[in-house]
C-alpha positions, -999 to 999 in steps of 0.1 A, spaced: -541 -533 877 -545 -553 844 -543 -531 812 -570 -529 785 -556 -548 755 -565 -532 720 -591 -546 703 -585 -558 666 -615 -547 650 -652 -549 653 -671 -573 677 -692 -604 666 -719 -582 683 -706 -551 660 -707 -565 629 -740 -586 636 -758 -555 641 -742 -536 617 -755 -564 587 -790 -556 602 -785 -518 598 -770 -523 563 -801 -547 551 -826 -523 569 -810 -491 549 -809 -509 516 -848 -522 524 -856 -485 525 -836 -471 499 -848 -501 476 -883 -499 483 -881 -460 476 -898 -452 511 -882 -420 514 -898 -394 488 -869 -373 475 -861 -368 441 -827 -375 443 -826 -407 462 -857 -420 436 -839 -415 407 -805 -431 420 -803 -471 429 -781 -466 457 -760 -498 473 -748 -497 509 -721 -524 507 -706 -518 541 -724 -502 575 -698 -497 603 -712 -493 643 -697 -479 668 -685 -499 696 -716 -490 716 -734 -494 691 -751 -457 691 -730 -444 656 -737 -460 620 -712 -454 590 -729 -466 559 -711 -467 528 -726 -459 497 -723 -456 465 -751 -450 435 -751 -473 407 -725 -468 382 -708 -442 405 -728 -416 387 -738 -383 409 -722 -396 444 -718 -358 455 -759 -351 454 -766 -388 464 -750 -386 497 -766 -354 504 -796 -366 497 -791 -390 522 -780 -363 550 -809 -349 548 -835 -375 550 -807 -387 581 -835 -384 605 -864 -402 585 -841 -430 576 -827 -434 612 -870 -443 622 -873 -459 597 -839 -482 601 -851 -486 645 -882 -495 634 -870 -527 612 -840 -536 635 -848 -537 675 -823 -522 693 -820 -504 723 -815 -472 710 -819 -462 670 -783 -457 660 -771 -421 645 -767 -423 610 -737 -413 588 -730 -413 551 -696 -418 536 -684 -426 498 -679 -460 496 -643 -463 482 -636 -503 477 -646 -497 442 -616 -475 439 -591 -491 451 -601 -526 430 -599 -508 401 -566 -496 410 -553 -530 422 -569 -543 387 -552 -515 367 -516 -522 390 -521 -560 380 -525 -556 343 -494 -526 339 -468 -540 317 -444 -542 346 -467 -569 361 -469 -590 331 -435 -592 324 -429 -606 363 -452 -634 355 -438 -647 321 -449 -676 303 -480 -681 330 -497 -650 322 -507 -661 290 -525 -690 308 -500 -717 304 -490 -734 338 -459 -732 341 -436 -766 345 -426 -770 382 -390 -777 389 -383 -819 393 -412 -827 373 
């Protein structure tokens, strides 16, 4: 009997539907269609949605401009789970409406700490003469 191979990551189907989800919520969060004060006075960005492989589970991750108040944004967003989750089945047709969960989006972070590694003194000195925007002169020419 053969054996299931891993999969690498998410399905064309996967990611296809989770763009749709991830337009849908930022529709609705944009158009302020959900009345909560909270969510109204926060421009919240959903840069990533991940599905399940079924295709039943949604993990969008957010963040509020600027970072500011992420703690009372996502809650926000737990609570009105069940308005947003119409709301998202109504604009994208699927089979069933997918359950909704909110994480803190976290790509942010880690650029600024790949930004901050790349700049450290340590870094610099590696790169020599081409840091300072002067191509360096390659060997035999």
């Amino acid at each position: 009997m053969a054996q299931k191979q891993p999969t690498q990551g998410p399905s064309q189907r996967q990611q296809r539907v989770a763009e749709l989800v991830r337009h849908a919520l930022a529709e609705v969060l944009q158009r302020g269609d959900i009345q909560d004060p909270v969510l109204g006075s926060h421009v919240v960005t959903v840069p990533e949605v991940r599905m399940s492989p079924d295709l039943k589970l949604a993990t969008a991750y957010v963040m509020p401009l600027g970072g500011q108040d992420e703690a009372p944004v996502i809650a926000a967003l737990e609570r009105n789970r069940k308005v947003l989750r119409q709301e998202v089945a109504r604009r994208v047709n699927l089979k069933y409406a997918p359950e909704l969960r909110f994480r803190r989006d976290e790509t942010f972070d880690e650029a600024a700490r790949i930004d901050a590694l790349l700049r450290s003194d340590k870094v610099q000195r590696d790169l020599g003469p081409a840091a300072d925007g002067e191509p360096e002169a390659e060997p035999g020419h």
